[in-house]
MIMI-412055 format. One record per atom (N, C-alpha, C): residue in one letter; x, y, z. Coordinates in steps of 0.05 Angstrom, whole numbers, plus 32768, in hexadecimal, padded with zeros to 4 digits. Atoms other than C-alpha are relative to their C-alpha. Example, Ala and Ser with C-alpha at 12.3 -4.5 7.8 and 13.67 -1.06 7.14 Angstrom:
A80127FE88000;A80F67FA6809C;A801280188000;S7FF07FE87FFF;S81117FEB808F;S7FF18016800E;
//
This chain:
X7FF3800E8016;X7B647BFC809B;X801880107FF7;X7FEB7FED8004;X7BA57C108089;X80057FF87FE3;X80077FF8801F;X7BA67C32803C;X802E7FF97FFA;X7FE880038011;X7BEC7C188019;X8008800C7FE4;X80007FF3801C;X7C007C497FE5;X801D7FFC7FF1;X7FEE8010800C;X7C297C327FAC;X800D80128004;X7FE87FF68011;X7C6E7C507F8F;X7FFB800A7FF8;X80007FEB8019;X7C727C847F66;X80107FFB7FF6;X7FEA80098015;X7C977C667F2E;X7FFA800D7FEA;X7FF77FF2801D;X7C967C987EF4;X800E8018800A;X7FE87FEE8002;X7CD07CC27F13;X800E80077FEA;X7FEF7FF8801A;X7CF67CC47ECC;X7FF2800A7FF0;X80137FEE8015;X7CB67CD87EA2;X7FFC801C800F;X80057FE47FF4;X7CA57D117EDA;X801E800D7FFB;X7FE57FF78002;X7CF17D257ED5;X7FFB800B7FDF;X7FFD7FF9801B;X7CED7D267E86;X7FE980167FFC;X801D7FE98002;X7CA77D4E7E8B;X800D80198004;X7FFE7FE77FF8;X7CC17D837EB3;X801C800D7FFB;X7FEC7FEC801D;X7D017D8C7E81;X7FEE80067FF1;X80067FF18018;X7CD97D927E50;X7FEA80167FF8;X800F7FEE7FF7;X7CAB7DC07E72;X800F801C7FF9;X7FE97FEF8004;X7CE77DE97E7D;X8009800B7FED;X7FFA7FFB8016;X7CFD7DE77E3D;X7FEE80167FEA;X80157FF38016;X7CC37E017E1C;X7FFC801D800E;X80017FE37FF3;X7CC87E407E4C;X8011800F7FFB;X7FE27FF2800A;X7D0D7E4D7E3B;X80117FEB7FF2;X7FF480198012;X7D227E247DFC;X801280127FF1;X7FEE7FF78013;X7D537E4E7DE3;X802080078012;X7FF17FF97FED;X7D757E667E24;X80157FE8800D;X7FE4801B7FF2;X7DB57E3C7E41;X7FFA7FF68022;X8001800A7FF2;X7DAA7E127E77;X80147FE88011;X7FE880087FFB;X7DD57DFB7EAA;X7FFE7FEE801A;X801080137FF3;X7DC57DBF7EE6;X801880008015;X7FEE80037FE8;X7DE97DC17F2D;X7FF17FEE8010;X800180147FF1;X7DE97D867F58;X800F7FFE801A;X7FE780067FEC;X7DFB7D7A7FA0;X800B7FDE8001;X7FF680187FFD;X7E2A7D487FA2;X800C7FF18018;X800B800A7FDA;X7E2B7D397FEA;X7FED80118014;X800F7FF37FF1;X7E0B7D488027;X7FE27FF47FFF;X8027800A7FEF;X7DBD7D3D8049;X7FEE80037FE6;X801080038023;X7DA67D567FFE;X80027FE87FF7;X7FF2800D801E;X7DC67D287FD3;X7FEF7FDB800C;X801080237FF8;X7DA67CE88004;X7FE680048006;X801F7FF78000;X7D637D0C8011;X7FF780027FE4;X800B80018015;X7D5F7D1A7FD0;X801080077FE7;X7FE980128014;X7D8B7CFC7F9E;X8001801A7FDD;X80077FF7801A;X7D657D1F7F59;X8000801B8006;X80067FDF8009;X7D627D687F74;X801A80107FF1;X7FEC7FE88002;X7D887D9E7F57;X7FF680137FFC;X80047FE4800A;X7D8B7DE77F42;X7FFC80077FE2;X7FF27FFB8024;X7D857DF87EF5;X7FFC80227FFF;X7FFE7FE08005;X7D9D7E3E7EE6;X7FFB7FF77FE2;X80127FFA801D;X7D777E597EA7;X8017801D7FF8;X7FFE7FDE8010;X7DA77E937E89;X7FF080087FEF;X80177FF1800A;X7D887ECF7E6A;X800B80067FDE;X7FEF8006801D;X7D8B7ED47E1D;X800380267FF9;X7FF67FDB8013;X7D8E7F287E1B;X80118004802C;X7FE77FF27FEF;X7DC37F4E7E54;X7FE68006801B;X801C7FF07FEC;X7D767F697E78;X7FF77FE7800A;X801A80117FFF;X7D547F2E7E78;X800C7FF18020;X7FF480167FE4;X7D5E7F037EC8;X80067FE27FFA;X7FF280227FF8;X7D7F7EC77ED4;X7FEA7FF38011;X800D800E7FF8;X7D4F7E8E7EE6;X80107FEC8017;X7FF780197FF8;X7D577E5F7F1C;X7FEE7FEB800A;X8017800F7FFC;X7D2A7E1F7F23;X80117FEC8017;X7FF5801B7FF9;X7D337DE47F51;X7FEF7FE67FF5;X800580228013;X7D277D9B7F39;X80007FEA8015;X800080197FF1;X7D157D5F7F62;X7FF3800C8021;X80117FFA7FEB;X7CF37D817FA1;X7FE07FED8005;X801480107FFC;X7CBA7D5C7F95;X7FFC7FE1800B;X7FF4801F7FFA;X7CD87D1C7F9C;X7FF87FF18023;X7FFC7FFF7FE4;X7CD27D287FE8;X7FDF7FF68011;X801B7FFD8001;X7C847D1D7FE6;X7FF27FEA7FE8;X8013800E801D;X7C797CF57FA6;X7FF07FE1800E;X800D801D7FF9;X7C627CA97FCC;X7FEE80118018;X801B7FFE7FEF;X7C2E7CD47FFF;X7FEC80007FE9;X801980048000;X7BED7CC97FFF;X7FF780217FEC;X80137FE77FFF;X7BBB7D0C7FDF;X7FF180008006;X80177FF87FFE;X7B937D297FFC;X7FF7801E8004;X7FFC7FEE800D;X7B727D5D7FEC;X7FF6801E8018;X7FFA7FEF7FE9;X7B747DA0801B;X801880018013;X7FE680047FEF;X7BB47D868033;X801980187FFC;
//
C-alpha cells in the first residue's frame, strides 16, 4: 500500500518559533540575516540563511546560526531510528 504523506504547511509559524526561540537566547544582542541570492541554495532552499548574533561585551563570541536547513526534510515521512 503506498502511505501518502501530506504537506507540511506551517512553514511561517515554524519560522516565527524559531525567531523567537532565538530571541529569547539573545534578546538584547544585534542581529543580522544573510541570504543567498542566487545559486543551487537559493532554489534548493529558498528560506535558508545565516544569522550572525553579535556579542554584547568585546570577550563575549560572535554567534552564527543557520535558518531554513530543515526545510530540506520537512514533507518525509518519521520514523523513528532513522
Amino acid at each position: 500500500m503506498i502511505q501518502i504523506t501530506p504537506k507540511y504547511t506551517a512553514v511561517e509559524e515554524t519560522y516565527a518559533a524559531l525567531r523567537k526561540h532565538i530571541n529569547s537566547i539573545w534578546p538584547e544582542n544585534v542581529k543580522e540575516e544573510y541570504v543567498h541570492k542566487e545559486g543551487p541554495m537559493r532554489i534548493m532552499l529558498p528560506n535558508w540563511r545565516v544569522i550572525e548574533i553579535a556579542p554584547l561585551k568585546a570577550k563575549d563570541p560572535w554567534v552564527y546560526l543557520s535558518l531554513g536547513a530543515w526545510e530540506a526534510t520537512k514533507d518525509e515521512i518519521y520514523e523513528p531510528g532513522r
